[in-house]
C-alpha positions in Angstrom: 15.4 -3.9 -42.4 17.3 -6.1 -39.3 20.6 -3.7 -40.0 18.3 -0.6 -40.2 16.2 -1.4 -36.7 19.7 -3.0 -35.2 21.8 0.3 -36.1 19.2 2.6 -34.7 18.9 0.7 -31.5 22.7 1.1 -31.2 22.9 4.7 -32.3 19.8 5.0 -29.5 22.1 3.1 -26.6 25.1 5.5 -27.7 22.9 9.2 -27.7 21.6 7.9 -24.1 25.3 6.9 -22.7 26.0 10.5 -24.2 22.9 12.1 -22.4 23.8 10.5 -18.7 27.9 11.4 -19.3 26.8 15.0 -19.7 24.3 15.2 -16.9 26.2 13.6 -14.6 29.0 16.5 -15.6 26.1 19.2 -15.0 25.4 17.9 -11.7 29.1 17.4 -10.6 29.7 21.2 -11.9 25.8 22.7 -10.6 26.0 19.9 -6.9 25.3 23.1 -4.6 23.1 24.9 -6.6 21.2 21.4 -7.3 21.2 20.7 -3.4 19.6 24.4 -2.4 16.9 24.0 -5.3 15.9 20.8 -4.4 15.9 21.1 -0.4 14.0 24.6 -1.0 11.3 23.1 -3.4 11.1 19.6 -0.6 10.1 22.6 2.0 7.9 24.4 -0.2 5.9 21.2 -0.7 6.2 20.1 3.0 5.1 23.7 4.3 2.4 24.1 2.1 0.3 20.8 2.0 -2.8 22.3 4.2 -2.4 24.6 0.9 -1.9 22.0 -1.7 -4.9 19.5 -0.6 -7.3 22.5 -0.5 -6.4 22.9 -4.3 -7.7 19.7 -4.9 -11.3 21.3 -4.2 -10.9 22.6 -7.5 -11.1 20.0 -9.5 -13.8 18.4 -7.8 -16.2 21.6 -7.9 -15.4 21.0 -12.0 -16.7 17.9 -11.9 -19.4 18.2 -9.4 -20.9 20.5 -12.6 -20.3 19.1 -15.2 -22.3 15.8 -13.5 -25.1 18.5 -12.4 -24.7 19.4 -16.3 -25.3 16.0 -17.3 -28.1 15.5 -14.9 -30.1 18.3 -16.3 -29.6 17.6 -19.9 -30.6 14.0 -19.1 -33.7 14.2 -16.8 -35.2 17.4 -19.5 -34.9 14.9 -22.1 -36.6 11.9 -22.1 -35.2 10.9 -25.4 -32.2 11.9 -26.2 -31.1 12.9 -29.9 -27.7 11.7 -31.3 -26.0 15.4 -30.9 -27.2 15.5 -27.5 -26.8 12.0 -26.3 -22.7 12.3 -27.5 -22.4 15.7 -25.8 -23.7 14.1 -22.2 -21.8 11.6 -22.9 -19.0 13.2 -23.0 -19.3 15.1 -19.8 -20.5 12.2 -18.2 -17.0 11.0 -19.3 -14.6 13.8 -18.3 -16.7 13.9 -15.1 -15.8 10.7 -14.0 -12.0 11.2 -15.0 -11.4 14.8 -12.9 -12.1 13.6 -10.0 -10.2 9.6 -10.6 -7.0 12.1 -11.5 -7.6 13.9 -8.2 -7.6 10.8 -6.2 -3.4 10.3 -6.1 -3.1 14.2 -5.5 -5.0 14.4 -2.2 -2.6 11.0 -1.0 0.5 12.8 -2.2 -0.2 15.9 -0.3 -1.3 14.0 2.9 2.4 12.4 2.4 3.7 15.6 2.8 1.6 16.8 5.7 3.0 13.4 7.5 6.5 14.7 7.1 5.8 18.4 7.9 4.6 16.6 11.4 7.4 14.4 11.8 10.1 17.1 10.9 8.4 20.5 12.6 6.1 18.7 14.9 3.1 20.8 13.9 -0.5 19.2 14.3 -1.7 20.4 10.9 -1.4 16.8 10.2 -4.9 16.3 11.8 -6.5 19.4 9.7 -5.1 17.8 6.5 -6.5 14.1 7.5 -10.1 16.3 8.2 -9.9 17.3 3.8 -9.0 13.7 2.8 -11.5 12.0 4.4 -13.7 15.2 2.9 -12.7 15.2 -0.6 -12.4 11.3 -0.7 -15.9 11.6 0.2 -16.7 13.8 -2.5 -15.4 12.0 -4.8 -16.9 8.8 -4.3 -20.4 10.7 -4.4 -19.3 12.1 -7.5 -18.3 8.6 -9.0 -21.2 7.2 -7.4 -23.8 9.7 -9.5 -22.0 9.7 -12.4 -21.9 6.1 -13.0 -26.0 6.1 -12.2 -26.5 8.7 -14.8 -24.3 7.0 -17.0 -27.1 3.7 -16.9 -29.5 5.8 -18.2 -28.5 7.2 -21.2 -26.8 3.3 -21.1 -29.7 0.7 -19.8 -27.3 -2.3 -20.0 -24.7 -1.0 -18.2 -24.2 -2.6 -14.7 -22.4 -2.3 -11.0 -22.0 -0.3 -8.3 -19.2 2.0 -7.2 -19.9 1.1 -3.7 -19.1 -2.8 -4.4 -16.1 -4.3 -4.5 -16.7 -6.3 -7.6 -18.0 -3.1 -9.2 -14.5 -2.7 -12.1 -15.3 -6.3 -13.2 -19.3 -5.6 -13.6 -19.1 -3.0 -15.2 -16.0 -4.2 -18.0 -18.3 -7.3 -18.3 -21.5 -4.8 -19.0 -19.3 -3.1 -21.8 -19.7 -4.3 -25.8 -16.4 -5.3 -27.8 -15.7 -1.7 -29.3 -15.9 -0.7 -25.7 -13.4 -3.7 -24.5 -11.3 -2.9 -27.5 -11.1 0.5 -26.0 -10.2 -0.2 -22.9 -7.6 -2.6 -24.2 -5.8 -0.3 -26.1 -5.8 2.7 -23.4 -4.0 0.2 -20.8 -1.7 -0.9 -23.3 -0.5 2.6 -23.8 -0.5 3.0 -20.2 1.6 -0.1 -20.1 4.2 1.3 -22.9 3.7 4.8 -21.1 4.8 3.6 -17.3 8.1 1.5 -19.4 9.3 5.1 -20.4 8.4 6.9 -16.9 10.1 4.1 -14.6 13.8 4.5 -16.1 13.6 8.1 -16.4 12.8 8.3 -12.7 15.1 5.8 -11.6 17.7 8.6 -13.7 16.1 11.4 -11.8 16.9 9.6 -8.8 20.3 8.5 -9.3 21.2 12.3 -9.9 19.8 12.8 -6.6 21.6 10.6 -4.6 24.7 13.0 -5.4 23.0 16.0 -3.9 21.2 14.1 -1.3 20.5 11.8 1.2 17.8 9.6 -0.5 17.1 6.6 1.2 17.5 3.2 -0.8 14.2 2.3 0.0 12.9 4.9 -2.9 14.8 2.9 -5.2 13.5 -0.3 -4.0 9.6 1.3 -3.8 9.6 2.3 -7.5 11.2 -1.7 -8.4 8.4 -2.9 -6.7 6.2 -0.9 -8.9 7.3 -1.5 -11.7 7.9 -4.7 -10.8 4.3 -5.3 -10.3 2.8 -3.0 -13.2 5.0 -5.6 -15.4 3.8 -8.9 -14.1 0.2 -7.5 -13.9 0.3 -7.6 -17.6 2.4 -10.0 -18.5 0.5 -12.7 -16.6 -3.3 -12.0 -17.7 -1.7 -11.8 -21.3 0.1 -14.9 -20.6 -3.5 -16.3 -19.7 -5.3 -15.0 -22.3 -2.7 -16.5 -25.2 -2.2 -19.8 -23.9 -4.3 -20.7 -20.6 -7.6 -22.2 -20.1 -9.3 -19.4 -21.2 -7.1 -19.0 -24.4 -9.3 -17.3 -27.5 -7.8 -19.6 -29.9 
């Protein structure tokens, strides 16, 4: 079993040598055309943020119904049956998500806007800063309602999206399966992010030949990563063999 794990690891380290040779061929061969596609797409995104943050709206009008949804189903139904109580609770659920997914969108965008007033000195900077603050606002609202419709189809439940303290509330309001849920989800997180940090720092590295990409990219995604590792290392660390170990 040892060989069989040990051989495919090597076989793994060979196919990606392999891999980065022949990219690294395709982007000496394709440098120019590389260079115009990704200076046209960096002025695309730039140009168009005013554009991109108002798609964000989107998602947020999804969400704003399925919580009205939710809100009906709930406050027409005193009691809810099994079917029904699992159906609201699921779009109590994907409510919440849409707009926690929208969240990083809207910051990316404004990134852009900063750079499209830096680079063309264009004030659109101040419209785009107008829809942050605006859909940040509606999505607290929406994360706000949501949560207070989720305590009453769940009576223990407990926090406030307003407070600071409201993640650790509400984790310690949750039963084990629940816990055991949200265990597993940030462990694949955690295995995800391990396979999404190397192939950026790849994407990156091909990059650098076309452009001028400033080392402190490299350095922003190490801290990252950096930081995404410890943050579970360390509680795990804790949890095995601190003070509050289960054993």
């Amino acid at each position: 079993m040892k060989k069989k794990v040990g051989l495919k690891f090597a076989l793994s380290m060979i196919g990606c040598a392999l891999l980065g040779a022949l990219c690294s061929i395709i982007v000496n061969f394709t440098q120019p055309s590389l260079t115009d596609i990704i200076k046209n797409l960096s002025d695309i995104l730039i140009e168009n943020s005013t554009i991109l943050m108002i798609i964000g709206v989107i998602p947020l009008i999804i969400g704003s119904v399925l919580l009205s949804k939710a809100k009906s189903t709930i406050k027409a139904n005193a009691d809810l049956d099994e079917a029904e109580f699992e159906k609201t609770h699921k779009t109590l659920s994907l409510g919440l998500a849409i707009p926690s997914v929208i969240m990083p969108w809207i910051f990316m965008c404004f990134g852009f806007s900063l750079i499209c007033t830096i680079r063309y000195q264009k004030a659109t900077v101040f419209v785009d800063l107008l829809i942050l603050l605006l859909e940040i606002t509606w999505i607290t609202i929406i994360q706000y309602q949501t949560v207070e419709q989720t305590k009453n189809i769940f009576p223990e439940k407990r926090g406030n999206v307003l407070d600071s303290k409201f993640q650790k509330e509400w984790y310690s309001s949750c039963d084990e399966a629940e816990k055991q849920i949200i265990g597993e989800a940030c462990y694949k997180s955690y295995k995800t992010m391990n396979i999404v940090y190397p192939i950026l720092y790849l994407i990156m590295i091909f990059i650098c030949n076309t452009c001028n990409l400033s080392p402190f990219i490299f350095l922003m995604v190490g801290v990252l990563w950096l930081i995404q590792t410890l943050s579970y290392l360390i509680p795990s660390y804790k949890l095995e063999h601190g003070k509050k170990s289960r054993r």
